[in-house]
C-alpha positions in Angstrom: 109.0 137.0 95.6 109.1 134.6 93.0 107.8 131.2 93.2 104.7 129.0 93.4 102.1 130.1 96.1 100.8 127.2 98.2 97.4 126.8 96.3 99.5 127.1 92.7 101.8 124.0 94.2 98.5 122.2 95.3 96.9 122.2 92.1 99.8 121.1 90.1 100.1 118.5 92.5 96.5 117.7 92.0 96.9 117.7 88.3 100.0 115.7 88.0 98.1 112.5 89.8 95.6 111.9 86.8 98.5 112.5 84.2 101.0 110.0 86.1 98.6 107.2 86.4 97.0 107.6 83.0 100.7 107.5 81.4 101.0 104.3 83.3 98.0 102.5 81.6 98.8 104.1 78.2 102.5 103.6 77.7 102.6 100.3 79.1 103.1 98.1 76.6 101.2 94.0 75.9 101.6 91.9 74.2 99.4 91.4 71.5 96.6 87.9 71.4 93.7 87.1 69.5 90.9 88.4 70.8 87.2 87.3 69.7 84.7 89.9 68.0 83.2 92.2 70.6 79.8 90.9 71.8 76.5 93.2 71.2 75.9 95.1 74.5 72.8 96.7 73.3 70.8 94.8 75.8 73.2 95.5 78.8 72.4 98.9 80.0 69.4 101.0 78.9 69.4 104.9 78.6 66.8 105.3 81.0 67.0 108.2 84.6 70.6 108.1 86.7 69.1 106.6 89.4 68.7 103.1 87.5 72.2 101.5 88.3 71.6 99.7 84.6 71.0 103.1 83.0 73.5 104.7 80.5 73.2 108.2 82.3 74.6 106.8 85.2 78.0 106.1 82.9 78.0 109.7 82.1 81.1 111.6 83.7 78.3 114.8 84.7 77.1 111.9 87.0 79.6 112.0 89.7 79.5 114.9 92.2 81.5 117.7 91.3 82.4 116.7 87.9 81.5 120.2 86.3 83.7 121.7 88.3 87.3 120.3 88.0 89.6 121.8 85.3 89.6 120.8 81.6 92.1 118.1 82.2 91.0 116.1 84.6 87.6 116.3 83.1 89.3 115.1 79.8 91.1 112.1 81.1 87.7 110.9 83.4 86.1 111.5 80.2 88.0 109.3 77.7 87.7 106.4 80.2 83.7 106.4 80.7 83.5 107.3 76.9 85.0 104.0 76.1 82.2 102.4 78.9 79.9 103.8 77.2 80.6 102.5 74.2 80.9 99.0 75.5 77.5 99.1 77.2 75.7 100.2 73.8 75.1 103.5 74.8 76.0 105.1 71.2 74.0 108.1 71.5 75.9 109.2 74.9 78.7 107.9 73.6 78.7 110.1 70.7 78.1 113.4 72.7 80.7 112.5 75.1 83.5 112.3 72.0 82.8 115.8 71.1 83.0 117.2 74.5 86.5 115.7 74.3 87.3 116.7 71.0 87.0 120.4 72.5 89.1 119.6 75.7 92.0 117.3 73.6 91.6 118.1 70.1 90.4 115.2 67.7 93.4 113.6 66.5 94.6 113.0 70.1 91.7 112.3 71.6 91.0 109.6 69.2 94.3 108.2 69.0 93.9 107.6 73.1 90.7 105.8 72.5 91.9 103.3 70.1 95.1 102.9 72.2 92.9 102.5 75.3 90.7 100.0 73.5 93.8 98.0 72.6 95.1 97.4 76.1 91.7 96.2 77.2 91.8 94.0 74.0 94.7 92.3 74.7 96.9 94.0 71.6 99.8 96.4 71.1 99.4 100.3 70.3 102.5 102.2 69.1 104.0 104.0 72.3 105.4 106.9 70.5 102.0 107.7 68.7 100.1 107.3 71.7 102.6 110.1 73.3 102.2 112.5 70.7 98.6 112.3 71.5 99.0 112.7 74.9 101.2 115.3 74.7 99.3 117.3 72.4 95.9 116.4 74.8 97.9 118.3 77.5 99.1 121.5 75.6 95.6 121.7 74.9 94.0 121.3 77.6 96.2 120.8 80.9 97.0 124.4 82.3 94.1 125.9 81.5 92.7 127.2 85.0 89.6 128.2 86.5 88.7 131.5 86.2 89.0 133.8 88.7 85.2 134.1 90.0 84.9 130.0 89.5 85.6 128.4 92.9 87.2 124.7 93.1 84.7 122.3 94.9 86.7 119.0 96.4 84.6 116.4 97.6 84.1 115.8 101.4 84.4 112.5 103.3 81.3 111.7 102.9 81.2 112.5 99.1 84.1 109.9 98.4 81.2 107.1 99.9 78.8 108.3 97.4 76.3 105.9 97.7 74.6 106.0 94.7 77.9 105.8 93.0 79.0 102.8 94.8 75.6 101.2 93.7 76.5 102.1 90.4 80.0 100.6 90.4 78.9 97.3 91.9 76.9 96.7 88.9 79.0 97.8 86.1 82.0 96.7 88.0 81.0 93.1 86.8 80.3 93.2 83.4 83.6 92.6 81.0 84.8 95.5 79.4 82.5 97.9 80.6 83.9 97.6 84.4 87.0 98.2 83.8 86.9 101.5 81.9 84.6 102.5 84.3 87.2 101.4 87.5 89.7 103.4 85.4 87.6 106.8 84.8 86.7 106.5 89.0 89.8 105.7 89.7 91.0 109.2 88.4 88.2 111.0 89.6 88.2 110.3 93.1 92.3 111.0 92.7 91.4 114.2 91.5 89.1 114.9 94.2 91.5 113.8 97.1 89.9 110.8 97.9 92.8 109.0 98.2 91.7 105.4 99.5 88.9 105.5 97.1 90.8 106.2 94.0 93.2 103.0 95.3 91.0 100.9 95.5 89.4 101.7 92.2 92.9 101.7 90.5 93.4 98.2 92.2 90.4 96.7 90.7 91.2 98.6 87.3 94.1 96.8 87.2 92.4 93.4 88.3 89.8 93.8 85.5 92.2 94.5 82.6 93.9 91.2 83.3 90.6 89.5 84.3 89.3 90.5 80.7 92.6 89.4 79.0 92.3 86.3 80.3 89.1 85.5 79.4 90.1 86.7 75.5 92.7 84.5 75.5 90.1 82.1 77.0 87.5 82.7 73.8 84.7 83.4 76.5 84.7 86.9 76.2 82.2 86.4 72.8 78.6 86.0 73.0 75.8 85.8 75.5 77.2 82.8 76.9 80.5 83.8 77.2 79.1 87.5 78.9 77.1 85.5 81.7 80.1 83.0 82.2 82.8 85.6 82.6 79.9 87.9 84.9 79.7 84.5 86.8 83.6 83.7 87.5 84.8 87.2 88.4 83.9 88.1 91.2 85.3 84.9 92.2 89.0 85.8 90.8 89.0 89.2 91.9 88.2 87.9 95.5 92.0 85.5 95.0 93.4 88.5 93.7 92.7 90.9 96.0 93.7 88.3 99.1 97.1 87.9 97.2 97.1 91.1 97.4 96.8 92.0 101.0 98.8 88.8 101.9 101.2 90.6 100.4 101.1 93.4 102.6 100.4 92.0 105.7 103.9 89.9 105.3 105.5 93.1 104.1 103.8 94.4 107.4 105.5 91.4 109.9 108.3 91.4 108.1 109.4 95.0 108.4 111.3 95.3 112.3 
C-alpha cells in the first residue's frame, strides 16, 4: 500500500511544529528604531558547572534532557536560538562551538543569515524577508529530513520531564535578563514543542513573545544600554509581563463566558 505509516505521519507532524513557529518569528516583519549599543554581558553569566543557574553551560542546548537525541532539525533551530543567548550573556567560547555545530546541521551561509536576521528582530530593525527565506530554505534541504538511523531510538520526554526542575530554575533566572531571556524563551519554546510538551512550549512561546516586545520597548526607551539601564529593565519586567499575561487570560476567560 502506498502511503505514510502512522509513526512516518507523527514525525512529520512533529517536525512541521518547530518549522511553522520559527517561520513566524523570522518572516514577520518590524519596523525598524534606533536601538543603543549592546551593553557588555561579560559579567552576567560565568562558564562555570550546569548546575549554577548563572553558568553558561546551563545555556548550552546538550543541557536539556533529550537534546542529543532529536533529529538534525529540531536540534538546528533549538540551536540557533540559545546560540544567540549565548552570545548575549558573554559566553563567546560556547558561543563559538555552538556556530560550528550549526554550520554542519544548516550550512554557513544560512545559518548565519538566520542569526543576524534573529538578532534584528530582537533589536528592533528590519531583515530582508526574501533573504532570510533562502536561508531557511536551504537550512531545511540540508538538514530537515534527515532521519534517525535505524538502530537509533526516538526518546520523547515524559510528564515529568516537561517540569524539569533544574530547567525551570534555569529559565527563571535567564528569563529576566534583556536579550538573553528571550532567545532563551524562544529555543525552549521549540524544544519542549518538539518533545510534545505542549503546555510548556505555550507558555514558553507566550513569554517569547512578551519579551521581544518587552526588549523593544525598552530600546526605544534608551534603557536597554549600560549597567544601569540592565538592572532597571531586570527591575520593571517582571512587573510588565505580570499586565501582560493578565490581558492575556482576561482575554480568554471573556472569550470563555462569551462563547454559549
Amino acid at each position: 500500500m502506498g502511503g505514510y505509516s502512522a509513526p512516518d505521519m507523527h514525525s512529520v507532524r512533529l517536525m512541521v511544529m518547530p518549522i511553522s513557529l520559527l517561520c513566524c518569528l523570522l518572516l514577520c516583519p518590524v519596523d525598524a528604531v534606533p536601538h543603543p549599543e549592546p551593553t557588555s554581558p561579560s559579567t552576567v553569566l560565568s562558564p562555570s558547572a550546569s548546575s549554577n543557574p548563572f553558568s553558561c553551560q546551563a545555556l548550552l542546548p546538550k543541557s536539556l534532557p533529550g537534546f542529543s537525541h532529536l533529529p538534525p532539525l529540531p536540534q538546528f533551530l533549538v540551536g540557533l536560538a540559545l546560540r544567540n543567548a549565548l552570545e548575549e550573556a558573554g559566553c563567546q567560547a560556547d558561543v563559538w562551538a555552538l556556530q560550528l555545530q550549526l554550520y554542519r546541521l544548516g550550512g554557513v551561509e544560512a545559518t548565519q543569515t538566520l542569526i543576524h536576521h534573529l538578532q534584528e528582530l530582537q533589536e528592533g530593525g528590519h531583515a530582508d524577508w526574501q533573504v532570510s527565506m533562502d536561508a531557511l530554505t536551504s537550512a531545511l534541504h540540508r538538514s530537515a529530513w534527515e532521519q534517525p538511523g535505524p538502530n537509533r531510538v526516538r526518546r520523547w520526554l515524559s510528564q515529568a520531564d516537561c517540569d524539569n526542575e533544574q530547567e525551570q530554575s534555569v529559565h527563571s533566572v535567564i528569563g529576566e535578563l534583556p536579550a538573553v531571556g528571550a532567545y532563551y524563551n524562544l529555543g525552549t519554546a521549540l524544544y519542549y514543542a518538539i518533545q510534545n510538551c505542549s503546555d510548556k512550549a505555550k507558555e514558553r512561546g507566550k513569554d517569547g513573545a512578551i519579551d521581544l516586545g518587552y526588549d523593544l520597548l525598552m530600546a526605544m526607551a534608551g534603557l536597554s544600554g549600560g549597567p544601569a539601564g540592565v538592572v532597571i529593565s531586570a527591575a520593571l519586567k517582571p512587573a510588565m509581563k505580570a499586565g501582560v499575561q493578565r490581558l492575556i487570560q482576561y482575554y480568554y476567560d471573556e472569550k470563555e463566558v462569551s462563547v454559549p
